[in-house]
C-alpha positions in Angstrom: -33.4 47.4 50.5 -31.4 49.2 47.7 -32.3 52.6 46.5 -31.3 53.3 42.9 -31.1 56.8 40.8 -30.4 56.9 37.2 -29.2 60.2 35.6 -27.9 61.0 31.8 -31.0 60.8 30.0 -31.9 63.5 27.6 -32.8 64.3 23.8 -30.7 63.4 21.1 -30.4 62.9 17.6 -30.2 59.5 15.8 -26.6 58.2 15.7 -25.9 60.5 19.1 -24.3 59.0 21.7 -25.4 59.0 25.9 -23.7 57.6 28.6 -26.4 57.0 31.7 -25.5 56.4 35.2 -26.9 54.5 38.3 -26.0 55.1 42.0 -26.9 52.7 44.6 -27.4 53.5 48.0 -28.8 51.4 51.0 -27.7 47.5 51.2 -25.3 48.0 48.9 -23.0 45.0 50.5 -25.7 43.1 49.3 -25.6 43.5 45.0 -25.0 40.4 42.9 -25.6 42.5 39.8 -27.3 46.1 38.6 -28.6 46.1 35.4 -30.6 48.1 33.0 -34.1 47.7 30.9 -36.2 50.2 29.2 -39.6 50.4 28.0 -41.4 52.1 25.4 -44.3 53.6 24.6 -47.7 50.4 24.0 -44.3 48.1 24.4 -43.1 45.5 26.8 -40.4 45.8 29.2 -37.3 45.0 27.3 -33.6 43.6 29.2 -31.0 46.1 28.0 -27.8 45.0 29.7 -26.8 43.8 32.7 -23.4 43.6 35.0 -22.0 40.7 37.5 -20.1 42.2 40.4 -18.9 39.0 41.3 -16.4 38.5 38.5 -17.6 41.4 36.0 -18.9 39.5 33.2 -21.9 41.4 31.2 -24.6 40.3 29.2 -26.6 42.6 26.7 -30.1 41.9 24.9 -29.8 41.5 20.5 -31.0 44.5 19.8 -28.0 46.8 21.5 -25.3 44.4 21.2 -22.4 46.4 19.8 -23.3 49.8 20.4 -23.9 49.4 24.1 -21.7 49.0 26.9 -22.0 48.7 30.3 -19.3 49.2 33.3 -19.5 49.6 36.9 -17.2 51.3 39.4 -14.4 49.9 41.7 -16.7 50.5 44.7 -19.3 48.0 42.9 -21.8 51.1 43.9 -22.7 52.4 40.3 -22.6 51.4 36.4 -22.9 53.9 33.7 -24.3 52.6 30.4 -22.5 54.0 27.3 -24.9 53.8 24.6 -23.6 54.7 20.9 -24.9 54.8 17.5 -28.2 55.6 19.1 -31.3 55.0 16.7 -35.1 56.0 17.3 -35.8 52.7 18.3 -34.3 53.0 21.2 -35.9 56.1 22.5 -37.6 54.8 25.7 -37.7 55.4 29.7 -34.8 53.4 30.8 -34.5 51.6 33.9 -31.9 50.7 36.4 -32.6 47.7 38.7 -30.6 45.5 40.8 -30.3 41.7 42.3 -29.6 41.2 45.9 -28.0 37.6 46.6 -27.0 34.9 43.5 -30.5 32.7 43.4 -32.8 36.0 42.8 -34.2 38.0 40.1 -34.1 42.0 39.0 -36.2 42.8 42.4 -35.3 46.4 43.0 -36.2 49.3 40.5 -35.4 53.4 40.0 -37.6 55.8 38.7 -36.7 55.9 35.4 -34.7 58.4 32.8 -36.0 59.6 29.9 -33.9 59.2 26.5 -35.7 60.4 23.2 -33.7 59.5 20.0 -34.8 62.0 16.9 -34.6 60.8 13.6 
């Protein structure tokens, strides 16, 4: 099993920028990918971005494409998602998760951060 802790979140105002962080820890040798969603408030679950660590290639959902961009470290251990041009629309509990081996799914989940975007 991986444990996962996201970190970064906070209070800004709209067009603010944030820059969260995930640290795994646990079967580590194990990640295919780490990713991030985020859910709001009476909404559905929503795919934010998410990172290969076989060959580094990213994919991001519509609605963050170009103003949100996601990396990982050379230890394939952590990604930090840079998020710019932030709107209130995106203020939500966002969610690092994780795939263990190539033929599976986002299986493993943190807690959550909190990132509230004012108008």
């Amino acid at each position: 099993q991986v444990q996962l802790r996201e970190s970064g979140g906070g209070l800004v105002q709209a067009g603010d920028s944030l820059r969260l962080s995930c640290a795994a820890s646990g079967r580590t040798f194990s990640l295919y990918a780490m990713g991030w969603f985020r859910q709001a408030p009476g909404k559905e679950r929503e795919f934010v971005a998410g990172i290969s660590f076989s060959g580094g290639s990213t994919r991001y959902g519509d609605s963050v494409k170009g103003r949100f961009t996601l990396s990982k470290d050379n230890g394939n251990t952590t990604v930090n998602l840079q998020m710019n041009m932030l709107k209130p629309e995106d203020t939500a509990v966002y969610y690092c998760a994780a795939i263990l081996g190539a033929g599976s799914g986002y299986q493993h989940w943190g807690q959550g951060t909190q990132v509230t975007v004012s108008s």
